[in-house]
N, C-alpha and C positions, 0 to 999 in steps of 0.2 A: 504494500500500500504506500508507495511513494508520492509525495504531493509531486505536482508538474511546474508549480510558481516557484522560483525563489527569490529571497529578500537580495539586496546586495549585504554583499559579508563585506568585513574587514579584509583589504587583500595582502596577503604576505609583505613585509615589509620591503621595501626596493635591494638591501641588503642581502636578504633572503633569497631572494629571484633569485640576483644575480650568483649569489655562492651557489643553486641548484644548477645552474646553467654552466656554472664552472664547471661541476661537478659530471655534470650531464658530457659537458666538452672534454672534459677532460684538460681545464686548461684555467687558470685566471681570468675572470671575468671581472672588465672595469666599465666603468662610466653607470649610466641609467640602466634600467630594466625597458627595454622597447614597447610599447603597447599590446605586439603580440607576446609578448614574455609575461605582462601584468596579466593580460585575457587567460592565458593558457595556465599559469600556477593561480591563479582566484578561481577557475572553474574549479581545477582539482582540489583548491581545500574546500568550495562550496560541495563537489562530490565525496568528500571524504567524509564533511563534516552530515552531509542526508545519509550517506551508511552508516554513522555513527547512529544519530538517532536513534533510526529505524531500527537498531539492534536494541536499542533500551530501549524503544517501543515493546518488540518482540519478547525482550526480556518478562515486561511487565506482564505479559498474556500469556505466554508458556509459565514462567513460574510461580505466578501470584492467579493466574486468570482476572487480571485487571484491565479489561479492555477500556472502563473508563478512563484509569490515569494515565494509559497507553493512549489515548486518545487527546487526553490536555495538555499531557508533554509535547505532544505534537504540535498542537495548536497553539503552546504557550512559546515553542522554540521556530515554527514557522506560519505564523499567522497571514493573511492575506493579506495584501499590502493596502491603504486606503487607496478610494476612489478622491479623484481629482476635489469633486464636490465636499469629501470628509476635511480634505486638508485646504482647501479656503474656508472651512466653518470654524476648522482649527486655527487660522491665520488670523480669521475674522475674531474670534477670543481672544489671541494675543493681542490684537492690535484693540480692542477696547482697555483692554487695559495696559495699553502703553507701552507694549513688547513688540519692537519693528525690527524684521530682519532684513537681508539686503534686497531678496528678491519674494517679499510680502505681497506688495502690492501687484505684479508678475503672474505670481498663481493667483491672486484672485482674477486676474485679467482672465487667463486661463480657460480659467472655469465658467465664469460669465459665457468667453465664448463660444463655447459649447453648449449653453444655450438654447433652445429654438425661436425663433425670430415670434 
């Protein structure tokens, strides 16, 4: 039961890449991590990190038969990401009470147009 959505994760630190890709090369790896270098080790922790889970999911239903906590850990470690409209409602709270970030006003543009006329 693998969800099909994922959140963006934290991707390995630039440090990190490049020491796999040393590694990978067999060789010293200097300067930046390329975009395909961040793309490709952020999937693989994002896929490492959905088998992780899914193994403590399974845990909780083979050894406890706990399909509900198997179920909330899910939902607690990959929830559905807001809709556009959740996050100008969200913007729109901040900004009543005085919380403005760079691009506030942006998403709510957004969202508005999207819209139907």
């Amino acid at each position: 039961m693998t969800q099909q959505f994922h959140l963006p994760i934290t991707p390995p630190p630039p440090e990190l890449v490049l020491q796999w890709i040393g590694e990978f090369y067999g060789c010293t790896a200097g300067g930046d991590p390329s975009d395909s270098e961040r793309f490709l080790t952020t999937r693989a922790a994002q896929w490492g990190a959905d088998q992780e889970l899914e193994a403590c999911c399974e845990w909780f239903v083979r050894d406890w038969t706990d399909v509900e906590t198997a179920d909330a850990l899910r939902d607690a470690r990959r929830p559905e990401p807001q809709s556009l409209k959740e996050q100008a409602l969200d913007v729109l709270k901040d900004l009543s009470n005085g919380i403005e970030t760079a691009d506030s006003w942006a998403l709510i543009q957004s969202a508005l147009e999207q819209l139907d006329d």
